[in-house]
Backbone as numpy.savetxt, mean C-alpha at the origin, in Angstrom:
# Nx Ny Nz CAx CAy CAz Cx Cy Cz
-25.61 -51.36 -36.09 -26.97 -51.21 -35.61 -27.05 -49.94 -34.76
-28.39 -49.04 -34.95 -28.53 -48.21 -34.19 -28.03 -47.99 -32.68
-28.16 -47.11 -32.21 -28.97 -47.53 -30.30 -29.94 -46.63 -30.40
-30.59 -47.46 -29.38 -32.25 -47.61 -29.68 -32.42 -46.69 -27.98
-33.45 -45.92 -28.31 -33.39 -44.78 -26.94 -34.29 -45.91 -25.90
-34.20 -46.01 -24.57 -34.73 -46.71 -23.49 -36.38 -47.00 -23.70
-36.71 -45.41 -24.41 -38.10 -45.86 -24.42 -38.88 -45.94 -25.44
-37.58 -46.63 -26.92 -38.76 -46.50 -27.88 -39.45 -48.39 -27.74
-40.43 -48.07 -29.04 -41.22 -48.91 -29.66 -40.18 -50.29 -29.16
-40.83 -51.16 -28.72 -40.30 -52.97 -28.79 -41.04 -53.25 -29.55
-40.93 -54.68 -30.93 -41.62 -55.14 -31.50 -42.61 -56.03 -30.63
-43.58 -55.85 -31.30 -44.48 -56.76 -30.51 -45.21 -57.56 -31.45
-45.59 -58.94 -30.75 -45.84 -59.95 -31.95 -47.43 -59.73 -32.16
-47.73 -60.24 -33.21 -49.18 -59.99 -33.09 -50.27 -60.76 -32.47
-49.63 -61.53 -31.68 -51.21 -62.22 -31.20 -51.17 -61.47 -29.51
-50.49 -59.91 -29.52 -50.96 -59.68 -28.39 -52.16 -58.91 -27.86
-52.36 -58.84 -27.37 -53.88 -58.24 -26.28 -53.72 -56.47 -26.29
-55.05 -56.19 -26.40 -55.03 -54.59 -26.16 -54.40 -54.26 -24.92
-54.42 -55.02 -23.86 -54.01 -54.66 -22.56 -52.48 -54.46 -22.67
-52.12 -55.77 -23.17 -51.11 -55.76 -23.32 -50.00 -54.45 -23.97
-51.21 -54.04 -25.37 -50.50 -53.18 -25.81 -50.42 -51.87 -24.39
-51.40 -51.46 -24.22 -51.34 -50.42 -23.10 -50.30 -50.42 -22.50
-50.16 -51.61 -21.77 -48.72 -51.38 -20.39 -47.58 -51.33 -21.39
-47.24 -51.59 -22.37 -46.37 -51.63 -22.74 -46.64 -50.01 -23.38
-47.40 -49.33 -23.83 -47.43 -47.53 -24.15 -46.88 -46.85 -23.01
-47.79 -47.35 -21.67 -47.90 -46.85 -20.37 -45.81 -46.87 -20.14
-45.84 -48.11 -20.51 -44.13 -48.16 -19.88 -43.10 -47.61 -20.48
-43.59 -47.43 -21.82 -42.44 -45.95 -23.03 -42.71 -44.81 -22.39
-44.00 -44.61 -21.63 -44.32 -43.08 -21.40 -43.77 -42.95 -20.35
-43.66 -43.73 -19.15 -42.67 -43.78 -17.79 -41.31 -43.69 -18.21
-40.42 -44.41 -18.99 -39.60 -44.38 -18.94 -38.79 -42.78 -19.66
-39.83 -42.55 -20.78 -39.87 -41.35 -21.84 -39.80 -40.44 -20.58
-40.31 -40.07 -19.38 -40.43 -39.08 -18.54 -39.44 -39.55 -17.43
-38.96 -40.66 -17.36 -37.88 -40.38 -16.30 -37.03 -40.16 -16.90
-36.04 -40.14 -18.40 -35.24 -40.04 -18.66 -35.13 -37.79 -18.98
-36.55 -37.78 -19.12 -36.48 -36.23 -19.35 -36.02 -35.48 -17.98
-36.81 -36.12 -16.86 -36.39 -35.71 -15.26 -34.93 -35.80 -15.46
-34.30 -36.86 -15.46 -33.09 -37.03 -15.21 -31.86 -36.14 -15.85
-32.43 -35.87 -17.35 -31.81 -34.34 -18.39 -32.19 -33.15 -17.36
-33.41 -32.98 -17.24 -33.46 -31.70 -16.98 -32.56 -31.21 -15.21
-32.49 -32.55 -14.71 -31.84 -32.58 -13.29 -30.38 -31.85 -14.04
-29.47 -33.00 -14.98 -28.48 -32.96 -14.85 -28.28 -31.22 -15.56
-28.98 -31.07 -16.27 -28.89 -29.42 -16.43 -28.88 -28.20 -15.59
-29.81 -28.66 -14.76 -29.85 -27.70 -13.52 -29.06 -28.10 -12.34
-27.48 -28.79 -12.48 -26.61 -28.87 -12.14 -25.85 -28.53 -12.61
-25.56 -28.43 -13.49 -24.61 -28.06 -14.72 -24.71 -26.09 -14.74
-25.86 -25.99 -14.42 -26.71 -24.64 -14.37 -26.08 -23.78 -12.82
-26.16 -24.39 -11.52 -25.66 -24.19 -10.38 -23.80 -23.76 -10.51
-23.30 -25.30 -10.91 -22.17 -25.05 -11.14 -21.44 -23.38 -11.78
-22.13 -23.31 -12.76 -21.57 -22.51 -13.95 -22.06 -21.00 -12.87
-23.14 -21.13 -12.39 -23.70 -19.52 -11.66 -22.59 -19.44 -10.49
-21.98 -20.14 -9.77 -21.16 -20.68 -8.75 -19.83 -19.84 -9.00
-19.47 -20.32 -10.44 -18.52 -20.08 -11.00 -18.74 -18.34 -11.35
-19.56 -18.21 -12.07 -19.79 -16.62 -12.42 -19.92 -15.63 -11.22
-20.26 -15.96 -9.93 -20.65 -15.25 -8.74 -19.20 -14.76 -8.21
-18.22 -16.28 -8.11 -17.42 -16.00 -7.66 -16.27 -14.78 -8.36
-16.62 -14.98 -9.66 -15.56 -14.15 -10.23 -16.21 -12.76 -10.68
-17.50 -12.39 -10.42 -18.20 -11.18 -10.05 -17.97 -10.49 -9.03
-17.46 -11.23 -7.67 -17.21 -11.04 -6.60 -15.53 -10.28 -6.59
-14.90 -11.26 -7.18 -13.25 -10.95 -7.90 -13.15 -9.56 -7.92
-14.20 -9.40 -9.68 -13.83 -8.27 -10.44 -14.67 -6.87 -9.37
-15.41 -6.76 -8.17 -16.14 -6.22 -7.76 -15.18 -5.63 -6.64
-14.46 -5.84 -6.01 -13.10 -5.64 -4.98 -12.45 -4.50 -5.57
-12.30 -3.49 -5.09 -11.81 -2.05 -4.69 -10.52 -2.19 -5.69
-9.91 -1.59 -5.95 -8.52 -1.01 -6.31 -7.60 -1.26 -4.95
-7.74 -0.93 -3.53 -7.28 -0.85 -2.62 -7.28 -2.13 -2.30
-8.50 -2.87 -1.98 -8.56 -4.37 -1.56 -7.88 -5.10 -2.60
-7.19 -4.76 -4.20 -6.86 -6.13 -4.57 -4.92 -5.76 -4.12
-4.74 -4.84 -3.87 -3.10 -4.50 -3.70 -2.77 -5.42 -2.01
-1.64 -5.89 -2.47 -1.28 -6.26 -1.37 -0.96 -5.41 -0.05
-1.11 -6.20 1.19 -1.11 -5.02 2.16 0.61 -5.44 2.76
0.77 -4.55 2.95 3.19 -4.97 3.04 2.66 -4.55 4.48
3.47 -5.72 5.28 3.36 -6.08 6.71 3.72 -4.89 7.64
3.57 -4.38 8.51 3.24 -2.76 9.49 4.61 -3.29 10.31
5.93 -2.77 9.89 7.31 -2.72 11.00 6.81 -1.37 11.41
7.27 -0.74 13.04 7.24 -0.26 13.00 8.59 0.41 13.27
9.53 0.08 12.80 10.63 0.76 12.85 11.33 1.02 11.14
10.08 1.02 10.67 10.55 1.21 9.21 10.06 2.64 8.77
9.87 3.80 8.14 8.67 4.72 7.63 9.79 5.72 6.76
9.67 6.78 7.37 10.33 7.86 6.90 11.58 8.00 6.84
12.17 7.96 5.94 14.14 7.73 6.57 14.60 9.07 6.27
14.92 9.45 7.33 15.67 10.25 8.27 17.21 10.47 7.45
17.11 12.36 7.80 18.88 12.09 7.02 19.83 11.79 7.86
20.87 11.27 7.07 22.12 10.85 8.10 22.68 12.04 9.19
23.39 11.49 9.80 23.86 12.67 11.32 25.45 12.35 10.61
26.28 11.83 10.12 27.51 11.57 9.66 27.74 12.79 8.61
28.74 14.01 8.48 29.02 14.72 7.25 29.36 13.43 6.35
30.32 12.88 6.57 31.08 12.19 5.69 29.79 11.18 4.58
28.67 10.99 5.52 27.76 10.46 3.90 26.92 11.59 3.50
27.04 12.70 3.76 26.73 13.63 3.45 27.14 14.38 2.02
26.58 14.06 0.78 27.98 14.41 -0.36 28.57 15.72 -0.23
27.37 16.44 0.00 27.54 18.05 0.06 28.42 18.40 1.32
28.70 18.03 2.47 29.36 18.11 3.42 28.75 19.29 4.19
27.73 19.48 4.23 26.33 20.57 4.68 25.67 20.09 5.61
25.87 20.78 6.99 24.71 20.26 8.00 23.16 20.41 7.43
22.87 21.22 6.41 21.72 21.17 6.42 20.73 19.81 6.45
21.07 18.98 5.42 20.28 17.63 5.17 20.32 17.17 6.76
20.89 17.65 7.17 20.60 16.71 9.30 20.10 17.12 9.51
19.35 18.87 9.41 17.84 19.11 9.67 16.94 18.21 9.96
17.22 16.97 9.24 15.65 16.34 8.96 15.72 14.99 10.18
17.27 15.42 11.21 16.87 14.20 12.28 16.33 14.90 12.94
15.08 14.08 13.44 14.14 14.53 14.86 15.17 14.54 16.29
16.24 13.93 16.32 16.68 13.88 17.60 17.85 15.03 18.05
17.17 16.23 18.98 18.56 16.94 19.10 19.51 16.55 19.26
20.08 15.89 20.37 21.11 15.36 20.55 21.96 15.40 18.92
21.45 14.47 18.44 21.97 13.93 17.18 22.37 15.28 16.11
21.39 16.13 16.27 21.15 17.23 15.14 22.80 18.41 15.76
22.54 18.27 16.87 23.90 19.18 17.86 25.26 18.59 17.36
25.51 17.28 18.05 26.41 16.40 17.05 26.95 16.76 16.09
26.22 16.42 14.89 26.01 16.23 13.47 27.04 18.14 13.12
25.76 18.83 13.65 26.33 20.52 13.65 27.47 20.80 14.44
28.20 20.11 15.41 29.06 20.23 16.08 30.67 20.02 14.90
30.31 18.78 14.10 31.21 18.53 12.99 31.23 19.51 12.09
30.23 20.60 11.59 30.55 21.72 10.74 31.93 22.80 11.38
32.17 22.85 11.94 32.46 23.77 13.41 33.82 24.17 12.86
34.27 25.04 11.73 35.77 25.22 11.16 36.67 25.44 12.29
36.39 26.23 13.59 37.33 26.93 14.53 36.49 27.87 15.38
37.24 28.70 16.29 36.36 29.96 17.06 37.39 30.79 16.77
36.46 32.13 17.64 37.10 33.58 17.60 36.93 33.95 18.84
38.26 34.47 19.60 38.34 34.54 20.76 38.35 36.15 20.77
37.24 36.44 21.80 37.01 37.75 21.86 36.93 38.10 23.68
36.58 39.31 23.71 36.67 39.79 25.65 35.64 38.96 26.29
34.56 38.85 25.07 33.59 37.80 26.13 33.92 36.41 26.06
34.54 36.39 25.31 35.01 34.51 25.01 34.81 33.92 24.09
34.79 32.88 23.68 35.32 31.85 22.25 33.94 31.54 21.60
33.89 32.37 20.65 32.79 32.02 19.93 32.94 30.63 18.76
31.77 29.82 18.27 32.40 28.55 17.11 32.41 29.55 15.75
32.77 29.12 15.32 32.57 28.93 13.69 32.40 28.39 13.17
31.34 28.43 12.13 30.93 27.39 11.28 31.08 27.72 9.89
30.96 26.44 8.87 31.53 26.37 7.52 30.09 27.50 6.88
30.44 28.05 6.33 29.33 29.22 5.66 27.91 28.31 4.86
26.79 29.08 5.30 26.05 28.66 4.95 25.48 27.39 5.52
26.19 26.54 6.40 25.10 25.58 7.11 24.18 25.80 8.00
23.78 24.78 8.30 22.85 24.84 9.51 22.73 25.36 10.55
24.12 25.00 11.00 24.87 25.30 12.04 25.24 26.57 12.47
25.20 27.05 11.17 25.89 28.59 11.60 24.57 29.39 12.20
23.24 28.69 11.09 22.43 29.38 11.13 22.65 30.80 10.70
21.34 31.48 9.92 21.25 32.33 9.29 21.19 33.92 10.11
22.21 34.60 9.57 22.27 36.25 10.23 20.99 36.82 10.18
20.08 36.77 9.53 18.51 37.10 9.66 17.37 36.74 10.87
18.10 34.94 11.28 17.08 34.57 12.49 18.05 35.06 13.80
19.35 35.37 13.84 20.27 35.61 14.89 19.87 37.05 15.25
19.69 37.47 14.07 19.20 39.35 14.57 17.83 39.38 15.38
16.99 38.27 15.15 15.76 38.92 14.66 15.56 38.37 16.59
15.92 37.19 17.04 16.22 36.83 18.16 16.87 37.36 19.13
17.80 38.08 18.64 18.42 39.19 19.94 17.33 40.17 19.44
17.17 40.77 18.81 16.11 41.80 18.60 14.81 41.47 19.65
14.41 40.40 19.44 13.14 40.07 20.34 13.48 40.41 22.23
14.78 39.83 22.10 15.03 39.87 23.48 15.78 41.06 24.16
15.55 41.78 23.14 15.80 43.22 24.10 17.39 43.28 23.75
18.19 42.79 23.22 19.42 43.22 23.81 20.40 43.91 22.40
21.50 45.03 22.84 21.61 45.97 21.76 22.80 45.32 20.88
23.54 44.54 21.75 24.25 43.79 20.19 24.08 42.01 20.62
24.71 41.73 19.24 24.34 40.18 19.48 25.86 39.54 18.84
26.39 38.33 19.34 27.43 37.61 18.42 26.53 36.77 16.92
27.50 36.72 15.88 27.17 35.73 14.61 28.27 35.28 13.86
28.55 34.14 14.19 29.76 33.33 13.44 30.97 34.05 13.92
30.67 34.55 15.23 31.88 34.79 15.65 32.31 36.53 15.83
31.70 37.13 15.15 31.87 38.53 15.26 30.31 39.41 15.58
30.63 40.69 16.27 29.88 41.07 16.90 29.08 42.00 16.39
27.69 42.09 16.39 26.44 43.69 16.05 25.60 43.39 16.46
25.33 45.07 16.04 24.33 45.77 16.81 22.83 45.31 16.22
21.76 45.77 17.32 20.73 45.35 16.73 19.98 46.65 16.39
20.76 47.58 15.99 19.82 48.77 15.82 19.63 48.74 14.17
18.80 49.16 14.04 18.14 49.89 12.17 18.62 50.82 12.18
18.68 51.29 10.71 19.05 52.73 10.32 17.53 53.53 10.10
């Protein structure tokens, strides 16, 4: 057997009354309209939900490039790493890469280990350093520094000139 919707047709016998028939039209048409209220409710829930759903993930896809990356927690003893002050992890065995510690102390150190020997001269014991480091620093900034300061010769890696041009 069918199912029969809430508000259709009931048989009705025939010895009933016009009135009768009425309330009984009147009461398919009440029920015919609460059951439409009650669809159109549950739709426009169904309707909320689903916009709910779409907003939020509009919201998602709407977030920056920057805002969706994670943010890695602020140490502040973490950032720039610094070259070692040790030759020995040094592969090259070059003060230069210690350039890059900020701390004199450390950078003196570090250049103190290049240090092959001195040269003992009338004014006294100059270092020596392994060619080409840091340490030795370059015959170009050694000139150019006694040059500034007035004076006519200068020591470099140990041996002595002049600061005159030809």
């Amino acid at each position: 057997m069918a199912m029969r919707r809430p508000y259709a047709r009931k048989r009705a016998a025939a010895t009933t009354s016009r009135q009768d028939r009425l309330k009984a039209t009147m009461a398919r048409m009440d029920a015919k309209m609460k059951a439409a209220k009650e669809e159109k409710a549950k739709k426009a829930a169904a309707k909320k939900t689903a916009d709910a759903k779409k907003k939020a993930k509009n919201q998602a896809a709407r977030k920056t490039a920057a805002a969706k990356r994670p943010v890695a927690p602020k140490n502040p003893r973490t950032g720039r790493s610094s070259g070692s002050v040790d030759s020995k992890t040094n592969m090259d065995f070059d003060a230069s890469p210690r350039n890059t510690n900020r701390n004199p102390r450390e950078r003196a150190l570090s250049m103190q280990r290049d240090k092959t020997g001195g040269v003992k001269t009338k004014a006294g014991t100059y270092n020596t350093f392994k060619k080409k480091s840091a340490a030795a620093g370059s015959f170009r900034s050694a000139f150019a520094t006694a040059r500034k300061a007035g004076k006519k010769t200068f020591t470099w890696n140990g041996k002595r000139y002049t600061t005159e041009t030809k």
